[in-house]
C-alpha positions as a Python dict, from the first residue, in 0.01 Angstrom:
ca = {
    (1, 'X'): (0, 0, 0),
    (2, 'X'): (280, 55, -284),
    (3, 'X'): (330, -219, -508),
    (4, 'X'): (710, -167, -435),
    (5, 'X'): (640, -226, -52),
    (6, 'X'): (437, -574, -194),
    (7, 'X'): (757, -664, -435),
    (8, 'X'): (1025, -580, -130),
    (9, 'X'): (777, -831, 92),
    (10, 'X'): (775, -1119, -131),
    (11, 'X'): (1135, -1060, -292),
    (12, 'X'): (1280, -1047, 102),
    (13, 'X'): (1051, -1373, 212),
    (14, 'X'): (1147, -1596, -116),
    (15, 'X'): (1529, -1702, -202),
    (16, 'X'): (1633, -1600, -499),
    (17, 'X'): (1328, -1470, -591),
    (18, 'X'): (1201, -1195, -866),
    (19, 'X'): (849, -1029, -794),
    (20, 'X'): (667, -839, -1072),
    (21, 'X'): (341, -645, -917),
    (22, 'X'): (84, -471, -1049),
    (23, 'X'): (-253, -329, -864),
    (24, 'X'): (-565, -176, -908),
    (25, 'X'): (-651, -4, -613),
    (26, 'X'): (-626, -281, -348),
    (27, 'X'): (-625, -561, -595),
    (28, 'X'): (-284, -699, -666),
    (29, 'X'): (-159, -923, -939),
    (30, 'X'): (201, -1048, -812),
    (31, 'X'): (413, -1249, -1073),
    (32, 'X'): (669, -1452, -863),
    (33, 'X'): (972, -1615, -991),
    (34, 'X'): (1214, -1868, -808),
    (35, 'X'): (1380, -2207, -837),
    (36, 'X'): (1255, -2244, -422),
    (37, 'X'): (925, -2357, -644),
    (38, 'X'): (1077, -2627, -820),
    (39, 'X'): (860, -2955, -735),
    (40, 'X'): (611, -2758, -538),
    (41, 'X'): (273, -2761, -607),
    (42, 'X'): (17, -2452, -727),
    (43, 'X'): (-130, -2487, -379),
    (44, 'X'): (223, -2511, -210),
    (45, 'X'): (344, -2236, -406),
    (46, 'X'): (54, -1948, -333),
    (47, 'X'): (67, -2024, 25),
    (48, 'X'): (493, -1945, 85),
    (49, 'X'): (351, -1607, -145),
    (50, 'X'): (50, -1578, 87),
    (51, 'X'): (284, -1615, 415),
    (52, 'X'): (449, -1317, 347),
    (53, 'X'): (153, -1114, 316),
    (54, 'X'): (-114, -1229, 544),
    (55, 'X'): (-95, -890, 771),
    (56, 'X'): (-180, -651, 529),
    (57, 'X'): (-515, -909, 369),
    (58, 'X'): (-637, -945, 715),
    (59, 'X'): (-547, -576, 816),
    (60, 'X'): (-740, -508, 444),
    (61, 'X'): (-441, -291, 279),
    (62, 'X'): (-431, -605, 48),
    (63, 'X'): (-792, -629, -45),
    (64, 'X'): (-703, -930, -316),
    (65, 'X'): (-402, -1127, -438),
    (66, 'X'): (-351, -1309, -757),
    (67, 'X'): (-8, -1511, -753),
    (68, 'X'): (150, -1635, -1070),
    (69, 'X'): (424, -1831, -976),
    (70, 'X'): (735, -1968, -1153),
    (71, 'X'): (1046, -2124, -1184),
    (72, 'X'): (1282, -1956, -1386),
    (73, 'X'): (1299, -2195, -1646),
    (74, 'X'): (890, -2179, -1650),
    (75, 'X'): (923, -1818, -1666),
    (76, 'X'): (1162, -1844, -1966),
    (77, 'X'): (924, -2054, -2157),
    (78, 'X'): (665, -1776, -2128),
    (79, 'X'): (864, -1505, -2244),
}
């Protein structure tokens, strides 16, 4: 699976959202940004990420996921 086909998944599930992904092989890092995190938790956050791509973990195209998630402002500070 492309990383763009893993960016257009999240980016079409998540309002307003910016997805920044990266793999090696099946393993893909997926950097997610969006005020529709605001007051979530970590937990809360990595599942509406997860949501969008259960089908390809449990159909193994996804082997693993790591989500960094953000809120634009958060992401801001980072940069």
């Amino acid at each position: 699976m492309e990383t763009s086909e893993v960016k257009s998944i999240i980016e079409a599930g998540i309002n307003d959202c910016e997805a920044l992904v990266t793999a090696d092989g099946s393993k893909y890092t997926a950097i997610v940004v969006s005020d529709e995190f605001e007051g979530k938790t970590m937990v809360a956050e990595q599942k509406m990420v997860y949501a969008l791509v259960n089908e390809f973990i449990q159909s193994g195209a996804i082997h693993a996921l790591t989500i960094k998630a953000y809120t634009k402002s958060e992401w801001a500070e980072k940069q």
